[in-house]
C-alpha positions as CSV (number, residue, x, y, z in Angstrom):
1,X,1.2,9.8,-63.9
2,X,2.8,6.5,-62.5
3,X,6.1,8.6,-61.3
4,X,4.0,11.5,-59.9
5,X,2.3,8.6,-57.3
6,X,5.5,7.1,-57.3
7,X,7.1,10.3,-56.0
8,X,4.7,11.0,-53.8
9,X,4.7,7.7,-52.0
10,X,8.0,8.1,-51.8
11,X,7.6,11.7,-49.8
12,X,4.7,10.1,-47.7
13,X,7.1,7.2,-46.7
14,X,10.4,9.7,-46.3
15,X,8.4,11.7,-44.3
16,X,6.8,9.1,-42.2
17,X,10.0,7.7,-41.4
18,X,11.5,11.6,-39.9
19,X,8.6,11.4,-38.1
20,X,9.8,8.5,-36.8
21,X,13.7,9.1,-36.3
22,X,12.3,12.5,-34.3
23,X,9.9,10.3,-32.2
24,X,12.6,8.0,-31.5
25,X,15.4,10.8,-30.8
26,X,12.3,12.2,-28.3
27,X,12.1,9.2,-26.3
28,X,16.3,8.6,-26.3
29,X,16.7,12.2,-24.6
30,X,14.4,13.2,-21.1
31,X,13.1,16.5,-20.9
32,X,15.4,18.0,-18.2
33,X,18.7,17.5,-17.8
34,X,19.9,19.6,-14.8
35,X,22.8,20.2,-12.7
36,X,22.8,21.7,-9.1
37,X,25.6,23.3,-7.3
38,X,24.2,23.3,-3.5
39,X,27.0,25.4,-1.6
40,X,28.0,24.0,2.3
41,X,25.7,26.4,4.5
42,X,27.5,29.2,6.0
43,X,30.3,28.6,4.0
44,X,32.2,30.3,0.8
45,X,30.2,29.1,-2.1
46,X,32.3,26.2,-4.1
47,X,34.6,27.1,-6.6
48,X,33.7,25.6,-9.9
49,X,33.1,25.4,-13.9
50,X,29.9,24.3,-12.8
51,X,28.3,27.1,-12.0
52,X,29.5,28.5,-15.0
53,X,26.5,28.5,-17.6
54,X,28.4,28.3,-20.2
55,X,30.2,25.7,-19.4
56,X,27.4,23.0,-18.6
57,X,25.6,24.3,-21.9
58,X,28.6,22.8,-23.3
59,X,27.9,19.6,-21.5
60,X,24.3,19.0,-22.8
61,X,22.6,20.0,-20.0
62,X,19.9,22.8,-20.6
63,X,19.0,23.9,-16.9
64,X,20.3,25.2,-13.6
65,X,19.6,24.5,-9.9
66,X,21.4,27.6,-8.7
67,X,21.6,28.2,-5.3
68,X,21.1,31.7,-4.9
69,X,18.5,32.0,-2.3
70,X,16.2,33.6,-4.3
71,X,13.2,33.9,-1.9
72,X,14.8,36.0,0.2
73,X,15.8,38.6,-2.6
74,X,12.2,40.5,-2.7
75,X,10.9,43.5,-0.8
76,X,7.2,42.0,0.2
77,X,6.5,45.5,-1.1
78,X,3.7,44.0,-3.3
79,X,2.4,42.6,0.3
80,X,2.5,46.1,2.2
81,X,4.4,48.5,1.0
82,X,7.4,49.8,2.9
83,X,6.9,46.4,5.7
84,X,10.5,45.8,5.3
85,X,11.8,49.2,5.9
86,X,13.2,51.4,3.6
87,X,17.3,52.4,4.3
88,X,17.3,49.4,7.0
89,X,20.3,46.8,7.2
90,X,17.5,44.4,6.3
91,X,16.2,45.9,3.1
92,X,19.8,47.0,1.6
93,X,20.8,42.9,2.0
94,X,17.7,42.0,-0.1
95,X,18.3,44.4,-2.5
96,X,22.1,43.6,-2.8
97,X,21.3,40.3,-3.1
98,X,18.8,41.0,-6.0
99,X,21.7,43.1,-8.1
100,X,23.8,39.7,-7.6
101,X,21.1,37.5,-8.6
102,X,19.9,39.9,-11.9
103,X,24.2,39.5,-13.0
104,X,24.2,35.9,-13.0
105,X,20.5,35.4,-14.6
106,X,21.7,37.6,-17.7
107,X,24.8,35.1,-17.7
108,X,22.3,32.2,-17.9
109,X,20.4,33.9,-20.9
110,X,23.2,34.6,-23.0
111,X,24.3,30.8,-22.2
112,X,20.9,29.8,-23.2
113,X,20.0,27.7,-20.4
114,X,17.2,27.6,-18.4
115,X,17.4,28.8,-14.6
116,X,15.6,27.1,-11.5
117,X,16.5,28.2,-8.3
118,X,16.8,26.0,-5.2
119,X,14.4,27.4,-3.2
120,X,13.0,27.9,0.7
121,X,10.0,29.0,0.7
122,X,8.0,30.1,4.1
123,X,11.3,31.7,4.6
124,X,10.3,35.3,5.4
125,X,12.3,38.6,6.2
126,X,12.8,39.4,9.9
127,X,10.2,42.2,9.7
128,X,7.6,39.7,8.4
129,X,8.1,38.1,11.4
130,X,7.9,40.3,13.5
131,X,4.8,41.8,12.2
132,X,2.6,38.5,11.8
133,X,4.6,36.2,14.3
134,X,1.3,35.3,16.1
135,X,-0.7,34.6,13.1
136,X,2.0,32.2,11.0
137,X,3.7,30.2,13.8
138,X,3.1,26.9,14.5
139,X,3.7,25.1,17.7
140,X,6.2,22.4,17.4
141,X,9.7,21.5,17.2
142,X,11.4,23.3,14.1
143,X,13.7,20.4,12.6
144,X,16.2,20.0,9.8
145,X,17.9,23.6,10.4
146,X,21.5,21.7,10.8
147,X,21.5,22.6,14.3
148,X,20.3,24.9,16.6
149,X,19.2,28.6,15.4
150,X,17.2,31.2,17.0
151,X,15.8,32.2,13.5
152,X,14.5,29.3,12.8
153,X,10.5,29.6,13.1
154,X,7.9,26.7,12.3
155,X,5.3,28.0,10.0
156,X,1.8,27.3,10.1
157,X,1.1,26.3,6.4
158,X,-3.0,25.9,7.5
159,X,-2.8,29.8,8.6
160,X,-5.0,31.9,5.9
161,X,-1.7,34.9,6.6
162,X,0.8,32.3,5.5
163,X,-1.1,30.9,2.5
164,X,-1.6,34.9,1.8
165,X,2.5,35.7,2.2
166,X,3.0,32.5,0.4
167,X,1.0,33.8,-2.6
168,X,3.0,37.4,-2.4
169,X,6.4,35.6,-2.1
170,X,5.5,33.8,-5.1
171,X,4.5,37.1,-7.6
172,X,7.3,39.1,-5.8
173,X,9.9,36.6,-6.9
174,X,8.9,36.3,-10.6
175,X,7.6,40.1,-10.8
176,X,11.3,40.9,-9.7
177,X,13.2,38.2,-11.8
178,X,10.9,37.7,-14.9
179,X,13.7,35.7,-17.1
180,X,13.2,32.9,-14.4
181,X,11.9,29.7,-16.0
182,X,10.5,28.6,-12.9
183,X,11.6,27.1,-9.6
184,X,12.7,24.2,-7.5
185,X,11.4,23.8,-3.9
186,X,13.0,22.3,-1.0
187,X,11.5,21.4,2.2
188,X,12.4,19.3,5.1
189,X,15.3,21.1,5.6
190,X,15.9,25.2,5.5
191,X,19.7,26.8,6.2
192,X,19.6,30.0,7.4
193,X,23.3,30.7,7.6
194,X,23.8,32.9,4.4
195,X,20.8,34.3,5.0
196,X,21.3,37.1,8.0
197,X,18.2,38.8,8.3
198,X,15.2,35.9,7.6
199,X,13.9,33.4,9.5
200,X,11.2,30.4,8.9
201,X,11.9,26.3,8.5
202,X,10.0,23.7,6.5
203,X,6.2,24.5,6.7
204,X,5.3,20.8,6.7
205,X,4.6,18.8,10.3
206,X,6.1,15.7,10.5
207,X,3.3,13.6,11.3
208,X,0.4,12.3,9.2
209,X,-0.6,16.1,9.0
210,X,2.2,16.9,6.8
211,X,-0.2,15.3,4.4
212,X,-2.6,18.4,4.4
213,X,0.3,21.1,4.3
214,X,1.7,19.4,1.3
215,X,-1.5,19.2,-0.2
216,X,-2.0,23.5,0.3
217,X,1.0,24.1,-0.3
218,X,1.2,22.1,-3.9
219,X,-2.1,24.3,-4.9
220,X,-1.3,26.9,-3.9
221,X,2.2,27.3,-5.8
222,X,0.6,25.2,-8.8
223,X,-2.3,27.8,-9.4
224,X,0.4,30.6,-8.5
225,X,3.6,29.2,-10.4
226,X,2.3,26.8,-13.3
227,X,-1.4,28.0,-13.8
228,X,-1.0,31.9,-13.8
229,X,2.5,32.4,-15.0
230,X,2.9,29.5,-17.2
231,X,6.0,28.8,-15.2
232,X,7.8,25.3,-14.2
233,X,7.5,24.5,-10.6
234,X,10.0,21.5,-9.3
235,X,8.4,19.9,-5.9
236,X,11.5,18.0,-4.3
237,X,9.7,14.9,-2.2
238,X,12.7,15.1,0.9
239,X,11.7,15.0,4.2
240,X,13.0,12.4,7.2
241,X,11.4,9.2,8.1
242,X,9.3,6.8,6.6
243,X,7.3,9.9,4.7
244,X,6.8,11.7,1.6
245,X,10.0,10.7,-0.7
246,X,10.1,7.5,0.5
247,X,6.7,6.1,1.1
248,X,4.7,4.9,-1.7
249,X,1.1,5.6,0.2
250,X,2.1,8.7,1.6
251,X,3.4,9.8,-1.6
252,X,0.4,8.6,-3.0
253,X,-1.6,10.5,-0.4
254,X,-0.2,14.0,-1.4
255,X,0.0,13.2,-5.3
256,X,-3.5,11.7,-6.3
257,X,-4.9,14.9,-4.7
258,X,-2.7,17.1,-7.0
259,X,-4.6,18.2,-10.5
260,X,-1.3,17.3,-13.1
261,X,-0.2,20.1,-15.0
262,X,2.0,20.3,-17.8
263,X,4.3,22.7,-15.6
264,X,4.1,20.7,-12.5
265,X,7.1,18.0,-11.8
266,X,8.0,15.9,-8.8
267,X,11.5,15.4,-7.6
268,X,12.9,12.2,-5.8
269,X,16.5,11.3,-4.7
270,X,17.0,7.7,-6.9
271,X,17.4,5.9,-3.3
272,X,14.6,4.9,-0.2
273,X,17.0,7.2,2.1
274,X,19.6,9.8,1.5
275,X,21.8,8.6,-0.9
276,X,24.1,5.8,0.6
277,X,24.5,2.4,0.0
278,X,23.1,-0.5,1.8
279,X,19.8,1.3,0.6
280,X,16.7,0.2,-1.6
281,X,16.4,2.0,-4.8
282,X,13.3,3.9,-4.2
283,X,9.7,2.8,-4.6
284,X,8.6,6.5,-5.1
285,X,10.1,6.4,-8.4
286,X,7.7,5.5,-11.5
287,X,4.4,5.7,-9.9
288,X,1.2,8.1,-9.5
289,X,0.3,10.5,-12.4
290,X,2.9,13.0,-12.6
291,X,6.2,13.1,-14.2
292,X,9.2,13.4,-12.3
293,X,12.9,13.9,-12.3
294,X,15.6,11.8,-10.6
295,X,18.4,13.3,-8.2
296,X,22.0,11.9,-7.6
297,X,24.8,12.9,-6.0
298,X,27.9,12.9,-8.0
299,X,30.1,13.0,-4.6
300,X,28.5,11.4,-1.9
301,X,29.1,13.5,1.4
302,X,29.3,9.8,3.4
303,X,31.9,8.2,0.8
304,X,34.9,11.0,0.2
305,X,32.9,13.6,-1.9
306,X,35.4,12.9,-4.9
307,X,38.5,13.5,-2.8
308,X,39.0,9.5,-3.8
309,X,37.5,7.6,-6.8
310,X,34.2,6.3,-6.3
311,X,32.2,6.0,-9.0
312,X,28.3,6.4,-8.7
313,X,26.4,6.6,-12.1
314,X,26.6,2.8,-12.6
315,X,24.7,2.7,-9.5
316,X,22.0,5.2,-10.4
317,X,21.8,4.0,-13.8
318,X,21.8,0.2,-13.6
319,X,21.8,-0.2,-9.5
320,X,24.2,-1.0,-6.8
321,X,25.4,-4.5,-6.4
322,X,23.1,-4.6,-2.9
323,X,20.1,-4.3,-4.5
324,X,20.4,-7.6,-6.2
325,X,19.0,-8.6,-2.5
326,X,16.1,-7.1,0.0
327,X,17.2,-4.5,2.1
328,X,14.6,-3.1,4.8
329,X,14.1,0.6,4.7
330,X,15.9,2.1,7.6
331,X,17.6,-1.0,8.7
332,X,20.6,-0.5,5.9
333,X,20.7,-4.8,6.1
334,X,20.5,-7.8,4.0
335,X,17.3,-9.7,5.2
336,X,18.6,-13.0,2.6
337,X,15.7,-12.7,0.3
338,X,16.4,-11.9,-3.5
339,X,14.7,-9.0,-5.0
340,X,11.7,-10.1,-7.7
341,X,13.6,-9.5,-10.5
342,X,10.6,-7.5,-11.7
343,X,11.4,-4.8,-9.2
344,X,13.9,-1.8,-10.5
345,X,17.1,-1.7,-9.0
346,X,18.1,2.0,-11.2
347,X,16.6,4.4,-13.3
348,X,16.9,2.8,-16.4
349,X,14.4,0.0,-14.9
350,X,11.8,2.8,-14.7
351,X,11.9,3.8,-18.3
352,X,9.5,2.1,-19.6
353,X,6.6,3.3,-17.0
354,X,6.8,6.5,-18.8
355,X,6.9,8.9,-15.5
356,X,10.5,9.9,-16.1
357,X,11.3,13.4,-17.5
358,X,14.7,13.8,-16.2
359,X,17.5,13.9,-13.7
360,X,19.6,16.7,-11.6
361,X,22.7,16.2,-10.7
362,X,24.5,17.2,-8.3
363,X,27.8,18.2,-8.9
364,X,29.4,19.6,-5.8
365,X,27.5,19.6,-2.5
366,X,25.6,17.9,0.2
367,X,27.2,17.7,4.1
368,X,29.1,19.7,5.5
369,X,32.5,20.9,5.7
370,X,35.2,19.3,3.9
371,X,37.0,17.3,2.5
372,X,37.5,19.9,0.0
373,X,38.9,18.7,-3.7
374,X,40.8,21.3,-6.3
375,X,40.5,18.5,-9.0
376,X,37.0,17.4,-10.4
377,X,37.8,14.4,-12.2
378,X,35.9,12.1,-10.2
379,X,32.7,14.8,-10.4
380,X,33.2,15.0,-13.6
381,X,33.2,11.3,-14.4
382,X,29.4,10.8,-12.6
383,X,27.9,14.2,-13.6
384,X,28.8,13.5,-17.2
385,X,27.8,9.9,-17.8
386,X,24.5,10.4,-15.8
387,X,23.5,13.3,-17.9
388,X,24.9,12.0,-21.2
389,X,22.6,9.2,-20.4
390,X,20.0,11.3,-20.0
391,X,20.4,12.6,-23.3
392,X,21.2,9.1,-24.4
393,X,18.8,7.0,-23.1
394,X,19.3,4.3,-25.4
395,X,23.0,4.1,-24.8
396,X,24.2,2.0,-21.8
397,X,26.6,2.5,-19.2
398,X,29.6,1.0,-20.0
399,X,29.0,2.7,-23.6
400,X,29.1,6.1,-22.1
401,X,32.3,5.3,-19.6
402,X,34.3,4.3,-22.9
403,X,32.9,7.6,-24.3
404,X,34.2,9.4,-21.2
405,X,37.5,7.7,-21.3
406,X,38.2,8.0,-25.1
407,X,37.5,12.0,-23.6
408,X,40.7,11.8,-21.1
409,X,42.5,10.0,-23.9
410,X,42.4,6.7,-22.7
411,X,42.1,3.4,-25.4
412,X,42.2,0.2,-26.1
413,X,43.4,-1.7,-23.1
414,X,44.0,1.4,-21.1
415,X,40.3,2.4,-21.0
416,X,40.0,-1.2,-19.6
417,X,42.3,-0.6,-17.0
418,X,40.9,2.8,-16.2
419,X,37.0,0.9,-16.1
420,X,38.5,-1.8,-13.8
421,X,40.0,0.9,-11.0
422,X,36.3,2.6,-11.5
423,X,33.9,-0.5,-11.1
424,X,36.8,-1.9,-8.4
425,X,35.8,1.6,-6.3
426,X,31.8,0.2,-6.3
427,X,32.6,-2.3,-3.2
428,X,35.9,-1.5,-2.2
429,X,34.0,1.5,-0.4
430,X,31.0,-0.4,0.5
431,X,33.1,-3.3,1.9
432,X,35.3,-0.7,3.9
433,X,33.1,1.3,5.4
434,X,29.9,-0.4,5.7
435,X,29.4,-4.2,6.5
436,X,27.4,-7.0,4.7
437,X,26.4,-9.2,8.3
438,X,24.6,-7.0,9.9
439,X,23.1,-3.7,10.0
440,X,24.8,-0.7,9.3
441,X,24.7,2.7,10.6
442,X,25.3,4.9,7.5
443,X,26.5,8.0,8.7
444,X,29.2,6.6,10.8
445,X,32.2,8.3,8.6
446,X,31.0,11.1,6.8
447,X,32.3,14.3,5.6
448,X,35.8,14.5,7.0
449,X,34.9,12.8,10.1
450,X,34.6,9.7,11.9
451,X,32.0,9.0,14.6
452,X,33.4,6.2,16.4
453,X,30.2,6.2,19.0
454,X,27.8,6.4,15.8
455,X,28.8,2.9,14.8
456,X,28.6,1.5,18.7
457,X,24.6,-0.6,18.0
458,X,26.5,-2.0,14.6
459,X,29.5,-3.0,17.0
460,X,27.6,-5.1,19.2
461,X,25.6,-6.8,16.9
462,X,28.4,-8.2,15.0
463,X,30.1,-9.6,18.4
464,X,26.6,-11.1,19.2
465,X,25.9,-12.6,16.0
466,X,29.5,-13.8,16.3
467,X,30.2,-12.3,12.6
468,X,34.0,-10.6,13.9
469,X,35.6,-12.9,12.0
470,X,33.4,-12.1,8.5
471,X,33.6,-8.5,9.1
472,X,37.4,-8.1,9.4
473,X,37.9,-10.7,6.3
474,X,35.5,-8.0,4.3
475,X,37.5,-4.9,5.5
476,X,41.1,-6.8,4.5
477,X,39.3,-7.3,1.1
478,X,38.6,-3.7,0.8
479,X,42.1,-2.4,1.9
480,X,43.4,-5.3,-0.7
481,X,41.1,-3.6,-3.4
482,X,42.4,-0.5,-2.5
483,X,45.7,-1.3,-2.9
484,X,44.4,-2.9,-6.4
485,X,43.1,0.7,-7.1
486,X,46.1,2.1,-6.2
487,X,48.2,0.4,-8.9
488,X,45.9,0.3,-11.5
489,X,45.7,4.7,-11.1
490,X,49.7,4.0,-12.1
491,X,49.1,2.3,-15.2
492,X,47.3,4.5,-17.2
493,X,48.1,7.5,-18.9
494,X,45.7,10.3,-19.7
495,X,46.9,13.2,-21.8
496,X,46.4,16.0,-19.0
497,X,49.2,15.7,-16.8
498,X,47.3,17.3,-14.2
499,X,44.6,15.2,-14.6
500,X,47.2,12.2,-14.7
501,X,48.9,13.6,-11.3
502,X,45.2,13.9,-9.7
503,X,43.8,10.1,-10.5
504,X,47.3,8.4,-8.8
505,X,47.3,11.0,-5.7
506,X,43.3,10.3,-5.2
507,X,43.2,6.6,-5.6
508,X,46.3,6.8,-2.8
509,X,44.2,8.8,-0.7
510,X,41.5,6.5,-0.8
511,X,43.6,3.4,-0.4
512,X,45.1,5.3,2.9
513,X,41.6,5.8,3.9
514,X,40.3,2.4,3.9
515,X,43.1,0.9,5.0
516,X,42.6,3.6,8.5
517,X,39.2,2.5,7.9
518,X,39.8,-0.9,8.3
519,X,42.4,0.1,11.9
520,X,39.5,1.7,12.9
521,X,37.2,-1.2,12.8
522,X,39.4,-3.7,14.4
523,X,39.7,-1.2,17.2
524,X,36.4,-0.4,17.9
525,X,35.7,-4.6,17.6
526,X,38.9,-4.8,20.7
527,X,37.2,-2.2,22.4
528,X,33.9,-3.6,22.7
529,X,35.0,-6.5,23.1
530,X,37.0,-5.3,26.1
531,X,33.7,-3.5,27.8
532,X,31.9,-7.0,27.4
533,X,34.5,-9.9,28.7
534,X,37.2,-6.4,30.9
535,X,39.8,-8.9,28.7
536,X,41.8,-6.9,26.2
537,X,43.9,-8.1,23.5
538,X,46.9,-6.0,24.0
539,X,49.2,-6.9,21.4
540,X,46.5,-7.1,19.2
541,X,45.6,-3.2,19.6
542,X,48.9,-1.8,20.0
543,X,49.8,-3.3,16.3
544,X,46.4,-2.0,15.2
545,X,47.2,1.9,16.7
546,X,50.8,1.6,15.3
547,X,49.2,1.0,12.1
548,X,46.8,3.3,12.6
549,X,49.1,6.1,13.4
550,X,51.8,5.1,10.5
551,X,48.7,5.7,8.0
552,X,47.8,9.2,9.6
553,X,51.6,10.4,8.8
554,X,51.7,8.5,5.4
555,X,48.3,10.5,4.6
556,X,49.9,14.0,5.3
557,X,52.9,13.2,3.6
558,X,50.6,12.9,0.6
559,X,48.6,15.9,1.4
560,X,51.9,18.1,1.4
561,X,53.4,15.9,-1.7
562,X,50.8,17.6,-4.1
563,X,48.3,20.4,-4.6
564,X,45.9,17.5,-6.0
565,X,45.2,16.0,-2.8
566,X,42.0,16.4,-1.0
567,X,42.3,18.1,2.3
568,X,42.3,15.2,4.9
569,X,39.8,13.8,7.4
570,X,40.4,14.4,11.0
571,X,39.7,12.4,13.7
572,X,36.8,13.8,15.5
573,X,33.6,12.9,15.2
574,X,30.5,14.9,13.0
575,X,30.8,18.8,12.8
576,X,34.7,18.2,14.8
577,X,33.3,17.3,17.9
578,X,36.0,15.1,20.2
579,X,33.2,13.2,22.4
580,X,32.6,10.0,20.5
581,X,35.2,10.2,18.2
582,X,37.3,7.3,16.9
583,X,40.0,9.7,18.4
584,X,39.0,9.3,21.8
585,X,38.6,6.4,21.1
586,X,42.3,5.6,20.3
587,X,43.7,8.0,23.2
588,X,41.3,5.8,25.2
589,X,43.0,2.5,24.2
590,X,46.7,3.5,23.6
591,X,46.6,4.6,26.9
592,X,45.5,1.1,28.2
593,X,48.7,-0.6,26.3
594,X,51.2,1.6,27.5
């Protein structure tokens, strides 16, 4: 009889402690782990193993964000039949697109990974339009189409036919694709470029308003997405200004009026911004009553997108080095004053507050245009370690980048090496391109330009606060870390010669970059200087545009030296314009010191 208790005590405790080891292993891994591919509008969609299902099952993640533009794949025949004609231009594009869409969801099922597509919604076929134009407009600027379009359409989310289309665009999309698992909203911004015959834009007014269309909108799609079809819905909190994704009271505002639901998930990018530097982490994140997923970029449309090393996932994880110190939303400056420790700086701060239920990533996209990579090393090194951390959320950072490296082959002091050039990227791109003495204006270089005139307020302030001197010591230092980066990239050896051949030609790229980068500052210091005092330091900027223009031919010698290397920046300013480019700005100067 003593064994027979004894046994069973010893079954009660074995299976207490599973219970626990499972609890545990619950709490180490979030719910969603998620990557996105978000193709450049109007472009050829990216060419990559990620959006291969199989592929990132392989990985550990167990969802998409496809980007497939789903909405506008239904008929709105389940509206009124026949109201987008039948045989027209209009209808044989939906339905095309619907074949397409059906292909790659039975990819995703025998992968067995969950799909959520990026969606638009209030994005409506032509004939929709046309029909009920008068009844779903709304009067108002439509912004955050990237650029003028005459599809673009403001929607009236308070309009009683919108809510109704709304409700129909809803049951059309899961009647015609039932394997969906749910989907992933996106407002603030709406492309229309691969998208021929719709038309619409966000259905949220940026004022104080935009409270009540968030607030119908969120009921609507949680009664007709989560309640009624038991599927997930992903709300993505982006919008411009001081607003919904990154203002605790307005976010507030919307949330606290939203019944929670097991299906219902909130999305927020892991900074108080777009993602860039100089940036709070965001105050969004762990607060309100329902769960929510993190998104980062893993190659940041303002810092290369992977064409050099930069590595990100220390910062989402643990926090940039900036955010040791208070940075004023908007202003993208120091104000002096050290955070309260208290206050997270990354995601893993937020743990604990039990909101978290995972991250997205996002592999490729964001901006526009190029530079365009045919390696993914440096995508691969953030997507991975931010998702493995995910799934590991008791491991730490530095844990996971050995992991990675021991992956490309790389040990012992090698893997050192290969972790120095990656933490050395952290501030050798902050230092280069932005500036720690005043504020900064983000989006000067981005993509594959360089805005010249976009930086002009940042200029001035640093001649006034009389911080030239600070601001060209930080840029050497960059260039000098660059150069650091450079030689570390020719010291280790992974065991993919391709791979090997792609981290030296990227980490010369970048050092060619920031080295431009820090010409390109001097010169716009000379020239401001110049329109302020009509004295300009000749010498001084015909050294700096010799420079300047040895670098340009160094960087296509590289470009035609290997197929690894990044397609190069030019020298015009955002989406190739000339006027206000640090181009004409150099033409302007070189021919002063002729």
């Amino acid at each position: 009889m003593k064994n027979r208790y004894q046994q069973a005590g010893k079954c009660c405790i074995t299976a207490l402690m599973v219970l626990v080891y499972y609890a545990t292993q619950a709490q180490q891994r979030l719910q969603f782990v998620m990557d996105m591919v978000h193709n450049n509008p109007g472009e050829a969609p990216f060419n990559t193993k990620y959006n291969d299902p199989t592929y990132l099952q392989s990985q550990g993640f167990n969802s998409m964000v496809m980007h497939w533009l789903i909405n506008c794949a239904i008929t709105y025949d389940n509206y009124e039949k026949n109201l987008v004609p039948k045989k027209s231009a209009e209808r044989q594009w939906i339905e095309a697109k619907a074949a397409a869409i059906d292909k790659k969801l039975d990819s995703c099922e025998k992968a067995g990974i969950d799909v959520y597509p990026f969606t638009d919604f209030i994005v409506f076929p032509e004939s929709v339009w046309k029909k009920y134009c008068a009844e779903i407009s709304a009067t108002g600027k439509v912004a955050g189409t990237g650029g003028a379009d005459e599809r673009a359409r403001k929607p009236d989310m308070q309009s009683p036919r919108t809510q109704a289309l709304l409700r129909a665009q809803v049951a059309g999309i899961f009647d015609r694709f039932p394997k969906l698992d749910g989907l992933v909203l996106r407002f603030g911004e709406t492309y229309l470029h691969d998208a021929p015959h719709h038309m619409g834009g966000s259905p949220i007014r940026n004022d104080n308003a935009g409270i009540e269309d968030h607030v119908t909108m969120l009921n609507i799609l949680r009664e007709e997405v989560c309640v009624k079809r038991n599927k997930k819905l992903f709300y993505r909190t982006w919008d411009f200004g001081y607003r919904f994704h990154t203002n605790p009271d307005y976010y507030l505002a919307v949330t606290n009026r939203i019944e929670p639901h097991p299906n219902l998930f909130f999305v927020i990018k892991y900074q108080q911004d777009d993602f860039l530097r100089m940036t709070p982490f965001n105050p969004t994140i762990g607060i309100g009553k329902h769960p929510q997923l993190v998104e980062a970029q893993s190659r940041m449309e303002a810092y290369g997108k992977a064409a050099h090393p930069y590595y990100t996932a220390k910062g989402v994880i643990d926090g940039w080095p900036e955010t040791k110190y208070e940075i004023t939303f908007g202003k993208h400056g120091f104000t002096g004053k050290t955070n309260d420790p208290a206050n997270p700086r990354g995601v893993r701060d937020i743990l604990n507050r039990g909101l978290l239920r995972g991250v997205i990533t996002w592999s490729h996209g964001g901006g526009w245009d190029g530079p365009y990579i045919t390696h993914e090393i440096w995508t691969d090194l953030n997507t991975w370690i931010l998702s493995q951390w995910a799934q590991h959320t008791d491991k730490t950072e530095e844990q996971l980048f050995y992991e990675f490296a021991a992956k490309l082959g790389l040990q012992g002091y090698e893997a050192d090496l290969f972790r120095q050039l990656n933490l050395l990227t952290i501030e050798a791109v902050r230092k280069g391109q932005c500036n720690s003495y005043t504020n900064n204006a983000v989006w000067w270089a981005r993509d594959q330009y360089f805005s010249a005139a976009g930086n002009d307020n940042v200029i001035k302030e640093i001649i006034s606060r009389k911080k030239i001197q600070e601001v060209l010591a930080e840029k050497a230092e960059a260039s000098a870390m660059w150069r650091q980066i450079e030689a570390l990239s020719k010291q280790i050896h992974v065991s993919d010669t391709a791979t090997q051949e792609a981290i030296e030609v990227s980490s010369t790229y970048g050092r060619i970059k920031f080295e431009l980068i820090e010409q390109m500052w001097k010169l716009m210091l000379e020239n401001a200087q110049w329109e302020a005092s009509h004295v300009l330091h000749r010498e001084v900027v015909r050294q700096s545009i010799r420079r300047y223009d040895a670098l340009w031919d160094e960087w296509r010698a590289l470009k035609a030296s290997s197929k690894y290397c990044a397609t190069l920046y030019t020298d015009n300013a955002y989406r190739n314009k000339r006027n206000g480019s640090i181009g004409e700005l150099v033409d302007l100067l070189r021919e002063q010191v002729r």
